[in-house]
C-alpha positions as CSV (number, residue, x, y, z in Angstrom):
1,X,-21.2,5.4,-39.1
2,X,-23.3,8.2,-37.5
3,X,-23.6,5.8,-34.6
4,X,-20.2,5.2,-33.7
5,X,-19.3,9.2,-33.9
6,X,-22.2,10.4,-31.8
7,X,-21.2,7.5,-29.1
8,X,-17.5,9.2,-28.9
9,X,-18.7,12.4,-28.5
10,X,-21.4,11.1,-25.6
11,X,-20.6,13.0,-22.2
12,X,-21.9,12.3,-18.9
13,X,-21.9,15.3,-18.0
14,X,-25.6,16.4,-17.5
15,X,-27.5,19.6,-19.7
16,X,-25.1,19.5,-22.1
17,X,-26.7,20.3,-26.1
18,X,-25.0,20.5,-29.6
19,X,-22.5,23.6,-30.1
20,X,-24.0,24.5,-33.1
21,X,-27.3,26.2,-31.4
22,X,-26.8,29.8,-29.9
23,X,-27.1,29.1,-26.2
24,X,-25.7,31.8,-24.3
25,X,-24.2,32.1,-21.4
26,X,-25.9,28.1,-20.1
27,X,-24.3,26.6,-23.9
28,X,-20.7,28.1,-23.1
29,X,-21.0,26.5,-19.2
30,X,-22.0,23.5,-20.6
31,X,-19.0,23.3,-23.5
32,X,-17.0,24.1,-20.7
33,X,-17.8,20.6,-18.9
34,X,-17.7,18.8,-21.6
35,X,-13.9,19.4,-22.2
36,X,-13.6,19.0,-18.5
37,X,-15.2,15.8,-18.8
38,X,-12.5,14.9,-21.9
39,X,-9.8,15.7,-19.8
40,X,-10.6,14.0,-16.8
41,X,-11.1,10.6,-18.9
42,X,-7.8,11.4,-20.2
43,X,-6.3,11.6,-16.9
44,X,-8.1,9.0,-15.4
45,X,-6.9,6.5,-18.3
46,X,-3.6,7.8,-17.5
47,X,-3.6,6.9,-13.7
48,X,-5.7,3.6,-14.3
49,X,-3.9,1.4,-12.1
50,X,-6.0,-2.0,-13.1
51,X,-4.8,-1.7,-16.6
52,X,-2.3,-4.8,-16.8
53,X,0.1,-2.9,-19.5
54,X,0.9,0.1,-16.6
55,X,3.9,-1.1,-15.0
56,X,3.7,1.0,-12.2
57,X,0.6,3.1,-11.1
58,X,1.8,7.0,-10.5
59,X,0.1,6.7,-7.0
60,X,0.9,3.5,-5.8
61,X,1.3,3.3,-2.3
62,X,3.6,0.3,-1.7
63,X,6.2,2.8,-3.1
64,X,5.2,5.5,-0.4
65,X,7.9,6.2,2.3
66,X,6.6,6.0,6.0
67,X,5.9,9.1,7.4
68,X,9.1,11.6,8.1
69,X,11.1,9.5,6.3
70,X,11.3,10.9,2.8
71,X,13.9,12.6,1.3
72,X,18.2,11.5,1.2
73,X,18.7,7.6,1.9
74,X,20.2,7.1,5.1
75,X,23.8,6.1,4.2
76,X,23.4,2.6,6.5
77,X,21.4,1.6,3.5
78,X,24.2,1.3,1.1
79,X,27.1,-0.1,4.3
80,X,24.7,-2.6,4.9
81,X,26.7,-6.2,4.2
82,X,24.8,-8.9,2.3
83,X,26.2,-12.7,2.0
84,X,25.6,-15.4,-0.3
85,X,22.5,-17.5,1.3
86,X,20.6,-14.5,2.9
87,X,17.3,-14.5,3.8
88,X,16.0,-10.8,2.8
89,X,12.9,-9.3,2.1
90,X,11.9,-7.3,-1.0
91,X,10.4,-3.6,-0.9
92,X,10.1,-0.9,-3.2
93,X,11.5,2.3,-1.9
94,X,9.5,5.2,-4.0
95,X,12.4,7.6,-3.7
96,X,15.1,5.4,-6.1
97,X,13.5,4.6,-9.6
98,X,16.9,2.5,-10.5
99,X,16.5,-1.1,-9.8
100,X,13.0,-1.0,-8.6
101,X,11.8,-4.7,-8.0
102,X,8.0,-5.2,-9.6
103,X,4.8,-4.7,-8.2
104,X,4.1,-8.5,-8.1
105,X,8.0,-8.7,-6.1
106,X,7.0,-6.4,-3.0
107,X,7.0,-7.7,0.3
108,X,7.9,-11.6,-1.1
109,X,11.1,-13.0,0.6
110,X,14.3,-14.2,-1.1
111,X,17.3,-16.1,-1.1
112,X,20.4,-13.7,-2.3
113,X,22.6,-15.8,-4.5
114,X,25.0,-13.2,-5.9
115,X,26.2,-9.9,-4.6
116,X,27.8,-6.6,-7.0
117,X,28.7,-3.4,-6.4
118,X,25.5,-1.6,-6.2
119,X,22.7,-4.9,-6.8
120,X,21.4,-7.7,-4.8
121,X,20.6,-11.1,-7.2
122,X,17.8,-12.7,-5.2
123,X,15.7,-16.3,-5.7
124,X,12.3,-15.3,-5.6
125,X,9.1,-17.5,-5.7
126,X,6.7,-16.3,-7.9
127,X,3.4,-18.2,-8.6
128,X,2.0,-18.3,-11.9
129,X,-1.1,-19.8,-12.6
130,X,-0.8,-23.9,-10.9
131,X,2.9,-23.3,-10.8
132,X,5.6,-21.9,-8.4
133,X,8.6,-20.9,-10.3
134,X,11.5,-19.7,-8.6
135,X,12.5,-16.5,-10.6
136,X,16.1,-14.3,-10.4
137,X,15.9,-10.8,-9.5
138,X,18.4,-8.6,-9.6
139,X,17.4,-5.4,-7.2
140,X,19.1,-2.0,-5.7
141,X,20.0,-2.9,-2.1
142,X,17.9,0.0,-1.2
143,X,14.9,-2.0,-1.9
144,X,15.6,-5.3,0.0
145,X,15.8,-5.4,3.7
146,X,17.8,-7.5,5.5
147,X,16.4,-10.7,8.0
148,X,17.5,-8.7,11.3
149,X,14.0,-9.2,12.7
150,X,14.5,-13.6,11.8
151,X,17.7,-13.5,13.9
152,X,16.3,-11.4,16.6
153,X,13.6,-13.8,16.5
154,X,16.0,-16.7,16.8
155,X,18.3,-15.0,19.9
156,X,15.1,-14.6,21.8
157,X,14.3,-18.3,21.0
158,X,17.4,-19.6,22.5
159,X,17.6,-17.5,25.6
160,X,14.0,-18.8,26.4
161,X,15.2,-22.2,25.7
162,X,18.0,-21.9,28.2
163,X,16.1,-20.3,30.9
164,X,14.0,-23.1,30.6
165,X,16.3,-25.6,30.2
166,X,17.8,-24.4,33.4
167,X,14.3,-24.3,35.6
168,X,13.5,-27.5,34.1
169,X,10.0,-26.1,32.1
170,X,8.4,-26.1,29.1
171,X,8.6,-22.8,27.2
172,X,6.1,-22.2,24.0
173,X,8.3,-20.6,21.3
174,X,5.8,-20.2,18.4
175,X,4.5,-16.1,18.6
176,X,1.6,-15.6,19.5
177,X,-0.4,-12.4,18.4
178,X,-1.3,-9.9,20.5
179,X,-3.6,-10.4,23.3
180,X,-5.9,-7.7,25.0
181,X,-5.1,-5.4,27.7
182,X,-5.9,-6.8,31.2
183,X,-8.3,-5.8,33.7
184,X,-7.1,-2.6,35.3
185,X,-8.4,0.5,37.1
186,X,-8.2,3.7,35.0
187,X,-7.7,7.4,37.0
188,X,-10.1,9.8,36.2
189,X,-8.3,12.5,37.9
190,X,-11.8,13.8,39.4
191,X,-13.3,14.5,36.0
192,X,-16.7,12.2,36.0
193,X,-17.1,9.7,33.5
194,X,-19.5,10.8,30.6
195,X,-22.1,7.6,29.0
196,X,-21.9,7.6,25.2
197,X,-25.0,6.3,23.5
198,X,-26.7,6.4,19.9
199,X,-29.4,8.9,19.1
200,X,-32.4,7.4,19.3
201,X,-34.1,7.1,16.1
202,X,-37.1,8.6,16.6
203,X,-35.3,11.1,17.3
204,X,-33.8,11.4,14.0
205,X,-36.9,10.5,12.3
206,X,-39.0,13.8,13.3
207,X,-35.7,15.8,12.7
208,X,-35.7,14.5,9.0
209,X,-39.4,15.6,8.8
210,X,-38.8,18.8,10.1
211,X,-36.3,19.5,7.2
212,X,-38.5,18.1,4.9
């Protein structure tokens, strides 16, 4: 149907008029932006990362390495020793496309129930719709992390415990986040302190008309 040909063709590009009229220099422009238009939809349907049948998004940054931490894996990553009944944490490492975990598997936690030669089988929970099923995964060692942090965590437990123990306290053991810096004096090193304050916004409003 005419319709349905002259809506594909539709650009949103703006000027733009039908390549069969002579238009010069200002018609060659504008047929120029409307196959840069084309290929930037192409692109951008390409790189659409909502689109639920892309397993992956080519610029996803979960998979990003931290900063100056990019190229060979350090080799600690492959000596590191996992055990049936590990707690370890799941997460994508961008520079091995082997055994990536899914986007929906970054950052969950997992129990490892099998160990091979270059995988890690993990229990997983995974929440689909009302439910929580507890999947398998099977994942490259270089994208699960072990629970070094949880048993730090649990050495700095009990030596708090026993200090406490020993004074005859109570010690809380939960973590607590973070809590603001305390009062303190600040050296200016004889440069005076400068006062920071908006513009004013009549100030800004005679600027404006002055532009204007």
């Amino acid at each position: 149907m005419p319709g349905r040909n002259k809506a594909k063709s539709s650009c949103s590009c703006p000027d733009l008029q039908p390549s069969g009229q002579d238009l010069g220099e200002s018609g060659r422009v504008a047929r120029l932006g409307a196959d840069e238009c084309e290929e930037e939809g192409r692109r951008g349907s390409l790189s659409n990362a909502g689109d639920p049948e892309i397993v992956k998004s080519p610029s996803d940054p979960k998979q990003y390495r931290p900063f100056r931490k990019h190229g060979v894996v350090p080799l600690a990553t492959y000596l590191r020793i996992y055990k049936k009944g590990d707690i370890v944490d799941i997460k994508g490492m961008g520079t091995v496309q082997k055994g990536m975990p899914h986007k929906c598997y970054h950052g969950k936690t997992g129990r490892v129930y099998s160990v091979t030669q270059h995988a890690v089988g993990s229990v997983v929970n995974k929440q689909v719709k009302s439910k929580i099923l507890a999947n398998r995964i099977n994942v490259r060692m270089k994208h699960s992390k072990s629970r070094d942090s949880f048993l730090k965590h649990m050495k700095e437990n009990d030596q708090k415990k026993k200090e406490a123990k020993e004074k005859g306290t109570w010690v809380q053991l939960k973590r607590q986040p973070a809590s603001p810096r305390e009062a303190h004096f600040v050296r200016t090193n004889g440069k005076e302190p400068e006062l920071l304050e908006p513009i004013p916004y009549e100030f800004m409003a005679c600027w404006v008309l002055k532009i204007n």
